[in-house]
C-alpha positions in Angstrom: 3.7 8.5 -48.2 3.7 12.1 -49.4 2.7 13.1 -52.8 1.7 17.0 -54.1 0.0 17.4 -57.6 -0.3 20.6 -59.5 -3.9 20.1 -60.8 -4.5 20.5 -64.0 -8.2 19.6 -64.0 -9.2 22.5 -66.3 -7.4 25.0 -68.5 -7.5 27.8 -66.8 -5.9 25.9 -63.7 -3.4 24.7 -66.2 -2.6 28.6 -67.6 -1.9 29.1 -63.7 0.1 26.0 -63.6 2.4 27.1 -66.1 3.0 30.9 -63.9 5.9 28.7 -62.4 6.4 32.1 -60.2 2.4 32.7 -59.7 1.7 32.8 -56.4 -1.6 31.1 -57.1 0.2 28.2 -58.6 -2.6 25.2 -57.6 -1.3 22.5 -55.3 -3.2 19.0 -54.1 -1.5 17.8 -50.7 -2.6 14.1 -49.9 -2.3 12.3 -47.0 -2.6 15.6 -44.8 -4.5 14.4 -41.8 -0.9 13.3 -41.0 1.7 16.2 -38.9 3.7 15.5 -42.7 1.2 16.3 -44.8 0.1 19.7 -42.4 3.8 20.5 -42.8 3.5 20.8 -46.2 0.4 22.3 -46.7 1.9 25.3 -44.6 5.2 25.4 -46.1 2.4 25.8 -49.3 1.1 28.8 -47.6 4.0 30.3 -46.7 5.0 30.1 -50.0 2.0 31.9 -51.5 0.6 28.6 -53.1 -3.4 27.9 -53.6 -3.7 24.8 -51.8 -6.8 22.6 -53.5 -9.3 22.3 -50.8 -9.2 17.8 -51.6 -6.8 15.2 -50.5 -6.9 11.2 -50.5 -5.7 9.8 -47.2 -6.5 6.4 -45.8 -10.0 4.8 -45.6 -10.5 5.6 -42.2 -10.1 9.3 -42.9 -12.3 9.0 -46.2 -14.8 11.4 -46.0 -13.2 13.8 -43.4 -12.5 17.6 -43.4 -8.9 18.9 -41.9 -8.3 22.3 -41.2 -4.8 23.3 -41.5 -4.0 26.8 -41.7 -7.1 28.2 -42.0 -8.0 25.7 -45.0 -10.5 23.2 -45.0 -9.6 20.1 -46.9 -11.9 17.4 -47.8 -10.5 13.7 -47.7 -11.3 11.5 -50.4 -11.1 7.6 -51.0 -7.5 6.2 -50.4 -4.9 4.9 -52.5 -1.1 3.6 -51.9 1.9 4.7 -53.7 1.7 3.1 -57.0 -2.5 3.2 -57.5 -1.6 7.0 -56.7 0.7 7.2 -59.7 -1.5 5.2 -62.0 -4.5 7.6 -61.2 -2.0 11.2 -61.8 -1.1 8.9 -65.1 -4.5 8.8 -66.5 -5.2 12.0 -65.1 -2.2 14.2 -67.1 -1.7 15.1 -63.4 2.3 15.8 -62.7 2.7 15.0 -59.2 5.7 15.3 -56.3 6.7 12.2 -54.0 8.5 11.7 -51.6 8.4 7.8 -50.6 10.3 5.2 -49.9 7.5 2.8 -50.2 5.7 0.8 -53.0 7.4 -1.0 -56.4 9.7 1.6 -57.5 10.1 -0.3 -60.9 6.7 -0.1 -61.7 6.1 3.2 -60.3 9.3 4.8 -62.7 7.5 2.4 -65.9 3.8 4.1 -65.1 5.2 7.4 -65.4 7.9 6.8 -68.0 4.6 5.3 -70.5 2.4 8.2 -69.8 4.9 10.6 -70.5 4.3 12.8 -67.4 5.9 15.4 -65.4 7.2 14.3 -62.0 9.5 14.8 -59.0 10.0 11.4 -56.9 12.0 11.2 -54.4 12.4 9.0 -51.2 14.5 12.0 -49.6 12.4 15.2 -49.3 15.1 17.1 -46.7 17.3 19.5 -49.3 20.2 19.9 -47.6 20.3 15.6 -46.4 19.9 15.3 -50.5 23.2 17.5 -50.4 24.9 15.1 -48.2 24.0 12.2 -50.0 25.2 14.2 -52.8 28.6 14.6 -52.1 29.0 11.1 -50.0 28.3 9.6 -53.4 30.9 12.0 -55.3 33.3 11.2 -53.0 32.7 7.3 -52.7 32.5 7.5 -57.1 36.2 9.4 -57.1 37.6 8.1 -53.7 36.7 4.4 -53.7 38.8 2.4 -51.2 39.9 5.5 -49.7 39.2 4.3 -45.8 39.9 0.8 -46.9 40.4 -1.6 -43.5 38.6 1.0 -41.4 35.6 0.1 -39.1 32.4 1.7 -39.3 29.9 2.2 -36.0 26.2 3.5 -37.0 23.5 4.3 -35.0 20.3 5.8 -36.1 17.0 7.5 -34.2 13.5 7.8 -35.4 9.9 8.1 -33.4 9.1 4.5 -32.1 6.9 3.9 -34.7 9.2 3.4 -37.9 10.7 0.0 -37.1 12.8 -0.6 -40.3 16.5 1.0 -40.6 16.6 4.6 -42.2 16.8 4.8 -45.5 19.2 7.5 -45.6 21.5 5.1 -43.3 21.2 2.6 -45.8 22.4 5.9 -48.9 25.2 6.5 -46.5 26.4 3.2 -45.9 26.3 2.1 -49.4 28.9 5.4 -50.2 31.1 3.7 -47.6 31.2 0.1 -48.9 32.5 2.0 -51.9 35.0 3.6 -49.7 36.4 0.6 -49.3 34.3 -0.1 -45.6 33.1 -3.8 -44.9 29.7 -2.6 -43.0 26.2 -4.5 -43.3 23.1 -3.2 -42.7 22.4 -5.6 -39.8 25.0 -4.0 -37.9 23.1 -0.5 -37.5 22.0 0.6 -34.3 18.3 1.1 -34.1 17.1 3.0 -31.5 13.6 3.3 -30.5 13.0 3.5 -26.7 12.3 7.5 -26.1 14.4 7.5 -22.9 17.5 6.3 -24.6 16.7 9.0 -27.3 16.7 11.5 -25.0 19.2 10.6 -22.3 21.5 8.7 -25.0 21.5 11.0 -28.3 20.6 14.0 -27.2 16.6 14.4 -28.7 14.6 17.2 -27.6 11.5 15.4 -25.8 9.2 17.6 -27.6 10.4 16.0 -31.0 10.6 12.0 -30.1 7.5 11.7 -32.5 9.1 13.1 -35.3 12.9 13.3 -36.0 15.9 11.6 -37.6 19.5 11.6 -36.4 21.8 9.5 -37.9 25.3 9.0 -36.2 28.6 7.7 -38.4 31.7 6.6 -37.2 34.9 5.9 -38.8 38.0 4.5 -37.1 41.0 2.9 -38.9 43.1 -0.3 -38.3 45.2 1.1 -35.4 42.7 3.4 -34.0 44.9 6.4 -34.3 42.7 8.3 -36.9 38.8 8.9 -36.3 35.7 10.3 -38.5 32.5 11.1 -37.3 29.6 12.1 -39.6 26.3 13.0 -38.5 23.0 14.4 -39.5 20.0 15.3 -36.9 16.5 16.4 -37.9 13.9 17.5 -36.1 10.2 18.0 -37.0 9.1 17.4 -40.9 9.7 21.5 -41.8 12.5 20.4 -43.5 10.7 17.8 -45.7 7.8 20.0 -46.4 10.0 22.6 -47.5 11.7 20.6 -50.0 8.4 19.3 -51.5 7.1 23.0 -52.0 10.5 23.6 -54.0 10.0 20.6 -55.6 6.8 21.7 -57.1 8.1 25.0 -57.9 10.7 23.5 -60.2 8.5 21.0 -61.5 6.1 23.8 -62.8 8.8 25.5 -64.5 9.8 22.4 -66.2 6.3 22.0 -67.3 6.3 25.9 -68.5 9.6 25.4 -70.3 8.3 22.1 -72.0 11.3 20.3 -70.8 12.8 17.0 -72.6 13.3 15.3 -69.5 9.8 14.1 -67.7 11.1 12.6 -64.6 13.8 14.1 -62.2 14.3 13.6 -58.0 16.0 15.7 -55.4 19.4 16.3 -56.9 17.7 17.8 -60.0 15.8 20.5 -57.8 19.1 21.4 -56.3 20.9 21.8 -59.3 18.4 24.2 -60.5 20.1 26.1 -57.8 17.2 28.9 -57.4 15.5 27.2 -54.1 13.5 29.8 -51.5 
């Protein structure tokens, strides 16, 4: 789980919050002891952003310091993704995720009642939000458009996420639309490092952090092929999105937008990323 606030703890925080282009715009990064959460506290850096020297994490790392660089961040008592959004709530805290976990429902009603600013999202990577972007234009205008063709998927992640992308699952939802009789069952998983690197092609220096996703289309006589595919290495691209996440939720908050609540497609729409 990955969530950035813009503190807002006193005023003059909150005058700096409102600089959407100030490059002392205060950001909290939690869960940083993670390689995810260093990735975005140095795509903050990069970016000219005053990263708040606090974080919560996990109880284990309760009570720890991080450097990450050249910052020392202390770790605070833990919290998962919805006791996160309740405590930004009560706060007046507006706050960037990027999850896939925890009761979405609730999480959309906590922030929807306190009438907060906020940028969830359970796809960080910019240009895979593009993708999923124009999958879903094309599945909304073309449905049934590869009607009777078969769909192969196969999907790569570090050993240690066991359940199927949720990008896969985006993707293959476009293509049920397209007319595609696929279920999620059918994906193949893989996990063992040596078939990642002999089998898909993954550097060995990222098998504890990437994402390739592999789609391929073949109709009823086998004459006509698609292949889609998406590969991701490291988390730069994630931490890069959340940094331009919270640029565009600053503005929003400086502009005293209508709209509270907006995701991934809304920051690319804005159309002004780094």
């Amino acid at each position: 789980m990955l969530s950035i606030s813009a503190t807002l703890a006193t005023p003059s925080e909150e005058k700096q919050l409102t600089r959407a282009n100030s490059p002392a715009l205060p950001i909290m990064v939690n869960s940083c002891m993670g390689k995810m959460g260093e990735a975005v506290i140095e795509a903050g850096i990069s970016a000219g952003l005053h990263i708040v020297p606090a974080s919560f994490g996990v109880q284990k790392d309760a009570g720890k310091t991080v450097e990450v660089g050249g910052k020392n961040i202390q770790v605070y008592v833990p919290n998962a993704v919805n006791e996160n959004a309740e405590l930004y709530c009560k706060s007046g805290v507006p706050f960037v995720m990027g999850t896939t976990g925890g009761d979405r429902d609730l999480l959309y009603k906590t922030v929807q009642d306190a009438n907060l600013y906020a940028v969830i999202s359970p796809q960080m990577g910019k240009q895979v939000v593009a993708f999923l972007a124009a999958m879903d234009i094309m599945s909304t205008q073309f449905p049934g458009a590869f009607s009777g063709y078969t769909l192969e998927v196969s999907e790569s992640h570090q050993a240690t996420k066991l359940d199927t992308s949720g990008t896969a699952k985006a993707v293959i939802s476009c293509f049920q639309k397209l007319g595609v009789d696929f279920d999620i069952d059918q994906v193949q998983l893989i996990r063992d490092p040596k078939q990642q690197v002999e089998m898909v092609g993954v550097p060995e220096e990222h098998l504890n952090g990437h994402a390739f996703h592999m789609y391929h289309l073949t109709s009823p006589d086998g004459t006509v092929s698609f292949e889609f595919q998406h590969n991701v290495c490291g988390r730069s691209i994630y931490a890069e999105g959340a940094i331009d996440a919270a640029l565009f939720l600053a503005k929003k908050i400086q502009s005293k937008a209508d709209k509270k609540i907006y995701d991934m497609i809304d920051v690319l729409r804005e159309g002004n990323m780094r």
